[in-house]
N, C-alpha and C positions, 0 to 999 in steps of 0.2 A: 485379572486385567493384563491385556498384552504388552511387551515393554515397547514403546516407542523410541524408536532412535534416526532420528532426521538428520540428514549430511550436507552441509553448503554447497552447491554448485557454481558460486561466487562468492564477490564484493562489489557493494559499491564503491564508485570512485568521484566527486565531486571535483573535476577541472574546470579552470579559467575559461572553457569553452563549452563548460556546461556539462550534466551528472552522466556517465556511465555506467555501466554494468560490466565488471573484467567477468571472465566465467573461467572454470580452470579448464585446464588441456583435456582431461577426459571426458568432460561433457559439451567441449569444443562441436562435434560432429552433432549434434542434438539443437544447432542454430542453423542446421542448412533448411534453406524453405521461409523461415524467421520472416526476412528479408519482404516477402509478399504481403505481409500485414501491414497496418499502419498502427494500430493500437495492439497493445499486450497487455498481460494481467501478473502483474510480479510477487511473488509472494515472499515476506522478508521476515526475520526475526529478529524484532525489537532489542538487540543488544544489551543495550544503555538502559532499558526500562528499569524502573525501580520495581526489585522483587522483594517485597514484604515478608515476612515468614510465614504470614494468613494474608492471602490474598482478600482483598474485600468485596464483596459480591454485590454490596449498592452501595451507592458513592452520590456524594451532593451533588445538585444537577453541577451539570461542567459546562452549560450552552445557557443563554439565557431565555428565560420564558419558557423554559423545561420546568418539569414536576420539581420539585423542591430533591426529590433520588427517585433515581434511576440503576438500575440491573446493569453490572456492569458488561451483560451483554447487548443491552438497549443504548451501548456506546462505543464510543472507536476510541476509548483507551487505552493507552497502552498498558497500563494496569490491569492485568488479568491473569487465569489460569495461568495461560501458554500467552506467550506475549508474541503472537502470529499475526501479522500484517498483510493488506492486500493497499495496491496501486494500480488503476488503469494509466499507462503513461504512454504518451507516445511516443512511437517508434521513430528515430532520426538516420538508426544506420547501424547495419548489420557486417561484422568484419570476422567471420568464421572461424580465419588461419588464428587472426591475435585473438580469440575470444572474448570482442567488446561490441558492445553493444549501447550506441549512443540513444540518448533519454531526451526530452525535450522538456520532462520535468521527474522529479520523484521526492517525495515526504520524508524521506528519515537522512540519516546520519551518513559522512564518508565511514566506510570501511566496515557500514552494515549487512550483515550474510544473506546473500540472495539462497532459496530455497527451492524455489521453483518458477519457471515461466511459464506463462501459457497464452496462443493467440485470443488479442480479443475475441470474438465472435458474438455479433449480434442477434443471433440465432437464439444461444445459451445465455447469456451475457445479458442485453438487457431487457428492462421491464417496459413495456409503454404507460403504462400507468401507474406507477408505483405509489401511492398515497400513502405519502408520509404524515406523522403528526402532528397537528397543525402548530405547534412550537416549532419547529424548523420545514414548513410548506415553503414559508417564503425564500429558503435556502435556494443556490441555483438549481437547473435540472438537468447540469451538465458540466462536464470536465471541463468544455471547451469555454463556459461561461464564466464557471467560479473562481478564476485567476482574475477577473476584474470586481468584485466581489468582496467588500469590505467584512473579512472574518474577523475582524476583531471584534467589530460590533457585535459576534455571537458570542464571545465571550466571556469571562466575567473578569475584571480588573485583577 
């Protein structure tokens, strides 16, 4: 097996004005263009996750009115092999020289290792029909929706 070895191209930064993306000087020049998108697809690594020393491969449901376990790749745990995260977030504003990159929302921690970005594109990106399992259909069927969208109720106390 080949060795992997993945390198941060940031942090995030959680300000009074809402989440950034710093990026470092070297991969500064790799945001020109950025700017024309309105959504991006951030890929991050879970820092903070709790690494086990046997990762567990099915885990109680974590949603409710899921299968009693679930494959911890039939979840967005942070509990996994590789603890690799994806975010569609929207784009607020692109600033090439400082290498920031303002966010209108993002899911994990300050001072979490961005690893990669890439433009949304609806092309690649999404599905029109995705038919999910009917324990989470009722979920929203959109970024733009599930910020009003009571998650707690999915899940468990």
């Amino acid at each position: 097996m080949t060795a992997c070895h993945l390198v941060p191209i940031g942090r995030v930064v959680h300000t009074a004005d809402g989440p950034l993306m710093e990026i470092e000087p070297a991969y500064r020049e790799g945001l020109v263009g950025l700017d024309a998108f309105r959504w991006i697809v951030v890929h991050w690594f879970a820092h903070r996750a709790e690494r086990p020393s046997a990762t567990p491969l099915v885990l109680p449901a974590p949603y409710r009115g899921a299968p009693d376990r679930l494959g911890v790749f039939a979840t967005r745990s942070p509990l996994r092999p590789n603890p690799l995260c994806m975010t569609v977030a929207a784009l607020a504003g692109v600033d090439v020289a400082a290498g920031a990159i303002r966010l209108g929302w993002i899911d994990c921690d300050d001072g979490t290792p961005i690893l990669d970005i890439k433009p949304y594109q609806p092309s690649f990106d999404r599905v029109e029909n995705p038919e999910p399992p009917a324990w989470c259909a009722c979920w929203p069927r959109s970024v733009e929706t599930s910020g009003a969208f009571d998650w707690a109720s999915v899940f468990p106390d």
